[in-house]
N, C-alpha and C positions, 0 to 999 in steps of 0.2 A: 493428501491434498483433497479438495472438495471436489478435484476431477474424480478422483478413485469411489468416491460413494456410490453402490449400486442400489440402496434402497435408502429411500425417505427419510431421513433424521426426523421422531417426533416432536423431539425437544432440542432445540438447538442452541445455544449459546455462542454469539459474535463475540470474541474481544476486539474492541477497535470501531472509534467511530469515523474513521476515514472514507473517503470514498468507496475502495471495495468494501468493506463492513457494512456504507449500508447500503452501496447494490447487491449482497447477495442476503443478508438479512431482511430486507424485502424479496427477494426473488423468491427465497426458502417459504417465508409467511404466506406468499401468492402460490407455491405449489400445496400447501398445506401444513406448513412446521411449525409450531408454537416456537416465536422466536424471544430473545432475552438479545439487544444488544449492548454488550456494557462498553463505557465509554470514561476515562480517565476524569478528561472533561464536559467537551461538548463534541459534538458532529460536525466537522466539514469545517476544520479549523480555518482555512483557506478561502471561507466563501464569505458573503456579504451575509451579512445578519437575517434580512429578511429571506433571502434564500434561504438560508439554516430552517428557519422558520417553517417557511413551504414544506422542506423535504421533512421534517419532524413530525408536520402534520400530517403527511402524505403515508409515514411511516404508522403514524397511530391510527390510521384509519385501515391500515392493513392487516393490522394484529402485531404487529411488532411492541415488545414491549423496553421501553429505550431508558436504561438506567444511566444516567448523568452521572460525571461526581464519583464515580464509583472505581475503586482501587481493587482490582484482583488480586487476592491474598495470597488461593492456595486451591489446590483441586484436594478433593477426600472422595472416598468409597464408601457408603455410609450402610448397611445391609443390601448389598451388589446394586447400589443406586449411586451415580455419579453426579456430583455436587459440586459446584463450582462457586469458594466461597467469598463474599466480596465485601467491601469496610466505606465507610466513608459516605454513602450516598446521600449528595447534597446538603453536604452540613449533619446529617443525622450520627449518630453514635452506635457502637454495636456492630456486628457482622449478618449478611443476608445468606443462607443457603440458595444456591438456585440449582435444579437437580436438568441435568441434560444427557441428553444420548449421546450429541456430538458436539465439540467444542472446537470449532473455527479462530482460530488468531491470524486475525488483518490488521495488527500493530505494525506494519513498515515494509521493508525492507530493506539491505543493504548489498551495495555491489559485492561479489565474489572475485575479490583480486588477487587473494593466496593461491599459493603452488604454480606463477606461472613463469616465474625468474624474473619479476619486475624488482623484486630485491637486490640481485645481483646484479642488472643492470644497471641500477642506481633512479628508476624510474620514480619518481615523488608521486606523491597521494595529493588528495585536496586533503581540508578538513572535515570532510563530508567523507571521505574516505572513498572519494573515486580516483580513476587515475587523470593526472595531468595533462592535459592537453592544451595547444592555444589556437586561434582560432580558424587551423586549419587542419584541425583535429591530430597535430603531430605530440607525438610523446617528445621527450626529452632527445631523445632518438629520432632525426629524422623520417627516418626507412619504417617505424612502426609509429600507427595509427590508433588510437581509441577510439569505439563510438557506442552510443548507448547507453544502458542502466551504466557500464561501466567506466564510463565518462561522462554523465551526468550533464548536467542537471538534474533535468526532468525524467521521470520515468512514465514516458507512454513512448507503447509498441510506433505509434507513428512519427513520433519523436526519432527515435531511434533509427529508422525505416529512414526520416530527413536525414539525421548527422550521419549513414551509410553512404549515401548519394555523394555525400561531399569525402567522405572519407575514401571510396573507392575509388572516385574521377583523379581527386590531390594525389594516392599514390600511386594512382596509374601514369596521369598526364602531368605530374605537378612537375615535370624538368620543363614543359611547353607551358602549359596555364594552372595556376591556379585561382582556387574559389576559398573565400574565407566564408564559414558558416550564419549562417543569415537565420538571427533568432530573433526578430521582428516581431515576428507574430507566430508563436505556438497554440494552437486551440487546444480546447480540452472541454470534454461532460464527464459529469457523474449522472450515469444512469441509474438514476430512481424516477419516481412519479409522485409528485412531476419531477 
């Protein structure tokens, strides 16, 4: 993971132009890493265009260099040089070599729900592929609770940190009160700069 790095990646290569991909493809370029972020399509699927925007520029003023468009093919070893090779950019033909020290994949991620007997209990998935809950965080099974990445929605720590609160008061007190989850308003940043 990008925790375990003990020395500076020169050359770095993001896949993923999600929020993390380019808060730390900026982060890496501001400590000093020549960055490459490649991005399927564009950055920040989720945000309002003109922010896209902002954060593009903010990205290109840092040294980040932000390949759009761009399909990662295949990693190679090309004389003990690591190459990360990628097709499609922006309409153009042909493949691009781009050679990195470390390569970073912030394509996604998905809840961890195998191995925990939600199978045998008969506990349902969403289509998203989290577990079922309604909206007072009960499984299918009253007695157990989901909250989190792996009961979804959203995935941020404070999210999560919310639907706990409600998850632990409902099966602690819920024979006296319960609290149905209140998703009103979720905030949320992508920290780049701006």
């Amino acid at each position: 993971t990008v925790w375990s790095l003990d020395t500076l990646p020169g050359r770095l290569v993001v896949l993923g132009g999600g929020p993390i991909g380019c808060e730390l493809a900026q982060a890496f370029a501001g400590l000093g890493s020549r960055v490459t972020l490649v991005a399927r399509s564009g950055i920040l699927g989720k945000e309002d265009p003109d922010a896209v925007a902002l954060v593009e520029q903010g990205l290109a003023a840092d040294g980040v260099r932000l390949l759009k468009g761009s399909d990662p093919l295949r990693c190679e070893v090309v004389d003990g040089e690591q190459r990360l090779i990628v097709g499609g950019k922006e309409g153009k033909e042909g493949e691009e070599a781009i050679p990195f020290d470390v390569l970073l994949c912030a394509t996604g991620r998905k809840a961890r729900v195998e191995g925990f007997g939600l199978e045998e209990l008969g506990i349902p998935l969403t289509r998203s592929g989290t577990i079922e809950v309604n909206e007072y965080l009960q499984t299918r099974h009253p007695s157990l609770y989901a909250c989190g990445d792996a009961a979804g929605p959203y995935q941020f720590t404070h999210y999560a940190a919310h639907q706990a609160w409600y998850a632990a008061v409902n099966a602690l007190f819920g024979g006296i009160k319960r609290f149905k989850l209140d998703n009103r308003v979720i905030p949320r940043v992508t920290f780049t700069d701006p």
